[in-house]
C-alpha positions as CSV (number, residue, x, y, z in Angstrom):
1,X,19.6,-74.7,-107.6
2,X,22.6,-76.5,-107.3
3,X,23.3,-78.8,-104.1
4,X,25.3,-77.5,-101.5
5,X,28.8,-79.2,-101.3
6,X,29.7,-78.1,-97.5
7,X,27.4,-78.4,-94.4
8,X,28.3,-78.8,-90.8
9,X,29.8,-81.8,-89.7
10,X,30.3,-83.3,-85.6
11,X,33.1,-85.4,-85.1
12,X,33.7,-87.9,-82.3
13,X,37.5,-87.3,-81.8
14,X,39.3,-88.4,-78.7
15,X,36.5,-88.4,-76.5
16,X,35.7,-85.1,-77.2
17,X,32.9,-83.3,-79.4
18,X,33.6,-81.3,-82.1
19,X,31.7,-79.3,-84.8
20,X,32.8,-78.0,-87.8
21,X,32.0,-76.7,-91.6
22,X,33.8,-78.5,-94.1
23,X,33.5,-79.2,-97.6
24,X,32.1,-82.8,-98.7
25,X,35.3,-83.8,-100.2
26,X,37.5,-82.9,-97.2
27,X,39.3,-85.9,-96.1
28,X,39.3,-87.2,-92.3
29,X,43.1,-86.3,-92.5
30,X,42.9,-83.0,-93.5
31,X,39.1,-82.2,-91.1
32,X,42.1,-83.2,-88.5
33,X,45.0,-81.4,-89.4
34,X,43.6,-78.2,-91.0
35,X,40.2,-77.8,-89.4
36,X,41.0,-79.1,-86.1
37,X,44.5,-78.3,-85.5
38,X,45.3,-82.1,-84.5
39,X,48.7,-82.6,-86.2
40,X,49.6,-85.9,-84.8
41,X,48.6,-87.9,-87.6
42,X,50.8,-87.6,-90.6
43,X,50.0,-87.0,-94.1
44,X,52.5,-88.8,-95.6
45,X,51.7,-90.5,-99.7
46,X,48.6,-89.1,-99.4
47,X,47.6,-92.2,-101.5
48,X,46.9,-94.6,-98.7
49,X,49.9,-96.3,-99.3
50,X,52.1,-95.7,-96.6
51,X,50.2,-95.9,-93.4
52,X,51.4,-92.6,-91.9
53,X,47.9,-91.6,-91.7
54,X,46.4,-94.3,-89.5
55,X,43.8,-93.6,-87.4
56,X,41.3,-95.7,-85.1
57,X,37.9,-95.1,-86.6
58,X,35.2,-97.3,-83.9
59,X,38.6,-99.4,-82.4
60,X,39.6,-100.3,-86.1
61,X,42.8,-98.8,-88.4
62,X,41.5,-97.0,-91.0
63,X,43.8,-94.2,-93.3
64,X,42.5,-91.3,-92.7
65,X,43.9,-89.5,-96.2
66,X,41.1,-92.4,-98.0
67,X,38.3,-91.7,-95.5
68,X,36.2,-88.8,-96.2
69,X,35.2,-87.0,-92.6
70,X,31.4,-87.1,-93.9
71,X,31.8,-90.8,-93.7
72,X,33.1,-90.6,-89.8
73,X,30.3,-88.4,-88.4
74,X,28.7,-90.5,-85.5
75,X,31.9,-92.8,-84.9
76,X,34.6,-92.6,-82.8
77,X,38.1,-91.5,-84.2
78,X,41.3,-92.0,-82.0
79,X,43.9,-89.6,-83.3
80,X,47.5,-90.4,-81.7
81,X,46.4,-87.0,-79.2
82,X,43.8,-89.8,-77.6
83,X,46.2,-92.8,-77.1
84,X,48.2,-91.7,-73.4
85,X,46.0,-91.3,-70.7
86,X,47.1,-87.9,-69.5
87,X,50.3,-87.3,-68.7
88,X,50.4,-91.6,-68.6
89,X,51.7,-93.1,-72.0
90,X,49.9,-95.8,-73.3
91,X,51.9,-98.9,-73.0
92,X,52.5,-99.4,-76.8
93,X,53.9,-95.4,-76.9
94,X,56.0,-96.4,-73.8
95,X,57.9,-99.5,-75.4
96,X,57.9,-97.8,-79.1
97,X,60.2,-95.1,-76.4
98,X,61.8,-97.9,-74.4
99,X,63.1,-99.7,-77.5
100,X,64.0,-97.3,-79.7
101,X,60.6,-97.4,-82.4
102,X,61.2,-94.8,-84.3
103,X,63.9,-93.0,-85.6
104,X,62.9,-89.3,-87.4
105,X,59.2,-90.0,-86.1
106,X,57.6,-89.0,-88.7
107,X,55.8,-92.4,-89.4
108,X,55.3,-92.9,-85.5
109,X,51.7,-92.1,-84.8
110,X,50.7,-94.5,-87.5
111,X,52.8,-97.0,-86.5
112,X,51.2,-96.6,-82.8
113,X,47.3,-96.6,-83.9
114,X,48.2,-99.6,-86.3
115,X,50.1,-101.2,-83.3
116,X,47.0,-100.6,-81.4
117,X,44.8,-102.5,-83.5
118,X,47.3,-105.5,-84.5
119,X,47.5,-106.4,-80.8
120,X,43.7,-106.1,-80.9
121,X,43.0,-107.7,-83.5
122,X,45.7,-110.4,-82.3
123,X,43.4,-110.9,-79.3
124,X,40.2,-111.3,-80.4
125,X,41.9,-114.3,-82.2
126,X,41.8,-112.9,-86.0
127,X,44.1,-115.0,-88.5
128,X,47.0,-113.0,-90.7
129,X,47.6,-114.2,-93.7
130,X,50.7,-115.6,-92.4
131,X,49.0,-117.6,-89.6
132,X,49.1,-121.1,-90.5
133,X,45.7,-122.5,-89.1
134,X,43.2,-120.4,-89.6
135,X,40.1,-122.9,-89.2
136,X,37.5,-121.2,-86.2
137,X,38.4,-124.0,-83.7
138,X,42.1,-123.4,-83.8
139,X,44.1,-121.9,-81.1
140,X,45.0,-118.0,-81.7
141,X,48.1,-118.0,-83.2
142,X,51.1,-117.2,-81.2
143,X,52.1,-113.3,-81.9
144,X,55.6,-114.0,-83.3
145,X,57.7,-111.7,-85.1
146,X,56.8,-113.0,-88.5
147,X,52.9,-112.4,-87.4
148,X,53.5,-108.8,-86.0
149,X,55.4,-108.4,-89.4
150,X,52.6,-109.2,-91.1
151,X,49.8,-107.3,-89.2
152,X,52.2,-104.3,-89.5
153,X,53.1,-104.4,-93.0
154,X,50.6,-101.2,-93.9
155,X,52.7,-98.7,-92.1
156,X,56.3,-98.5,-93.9
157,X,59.2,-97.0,-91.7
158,X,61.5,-94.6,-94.0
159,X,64.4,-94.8,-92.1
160,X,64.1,-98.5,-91.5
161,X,63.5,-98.9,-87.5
162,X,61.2,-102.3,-88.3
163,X,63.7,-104.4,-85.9
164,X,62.9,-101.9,-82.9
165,X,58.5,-101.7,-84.2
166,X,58.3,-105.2,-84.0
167,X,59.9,-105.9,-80.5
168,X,57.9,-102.8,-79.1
169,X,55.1,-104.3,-80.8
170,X,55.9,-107.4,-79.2
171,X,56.3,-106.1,-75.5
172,X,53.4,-104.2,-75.6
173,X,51.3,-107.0,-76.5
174,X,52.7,-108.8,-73.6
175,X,51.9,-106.4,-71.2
176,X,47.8,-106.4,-72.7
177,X,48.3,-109.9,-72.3
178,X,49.5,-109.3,-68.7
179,X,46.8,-106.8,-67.8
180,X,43.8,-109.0,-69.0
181,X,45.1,-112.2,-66.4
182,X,43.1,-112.9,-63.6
183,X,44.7,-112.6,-60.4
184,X,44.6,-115.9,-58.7
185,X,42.8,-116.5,-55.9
């Protein structure tokens, strides 16, 4: 008897629960777009090339046309559907709005998970490889547009609106910074 190549699978998706049959080889892009209807994330090179795919898989970018949705049962996916809080956008969709982000939009959601991360991963002081000091006891680099370049350089922009990702980029990472400040006493 040959083994089964399809079982049912429970995904973790935007804080909500969800089971479904799929095939062993289904990516996490397609479980998301054809199985569960949640078209936000792109399928753009289907090659893991061009970033339009990015998801947060357990709070870290991961392209979602590689992963196989197997490989994501019992962790958390954020799908750009889970980023606003409500009717609230989430600061990074607000300045990639406010500045002009995007152009068709088609790369957008990507950009915005990906942008979630960098300034993430910005925080929790992790080098780029264009951070200049990368020893353990140096300072976090300072999250300059070179930097944000960098940590960015995974998602690709068709139409070119890099100028307007990076200062969105930038200004939403100042308003994390912002919101994790103490208040002084």
């Amino acid at each position: 008897m040959a083994p089964s190549t399809s079982s049912a699978l429970t995904l973790h998706i935007n804080g909500e629960k969800y089971t479904l049959p799929v095939d062993h080889r289904t990516t996490l892009l397609d479980a998301l777009r054809e199985h569960l209807d949640l078209t936000g994330t792109k399928k753009g090179c289907d090659q893991g090339q061009c970033g339009a795919c990015t998801v947060l898989l357990d709070g870290r970018r991961a392209l979602s046309c590689l992963q196989l949705a197997v490989a994501a049962e019992g962790r958390e996916v954020t799908t750009i559907e889970g980023v606003a809080d409500g009717d609230r956008l989430h600061p990074v969709q607000q300045a990639f709005l406010d500045l002009d982000g995007y152009q068709c939009g088609y790369c957008t959601p990507g950009q915005i998970c990906s942008a979630l991360a960098v300034i993430e991963e910005h925080a929790a002081g992790w080098p780029s490889a264009v951070t200049e000091d990368v020893r353990p006891e140096a300072a976090a680099p300072a999250l300059t547009a070179e930097e944000i370049r960098e940590r960015m350089s995974g998602n690709l922009c068709r139409c070119g609106a890099y100028t307007s990702i990076v200062q969105a980029v930038a200004r939403a990472a100042e308003h994390a910074a912002d919101e994790t400040k103490e208040p002084v006493a």
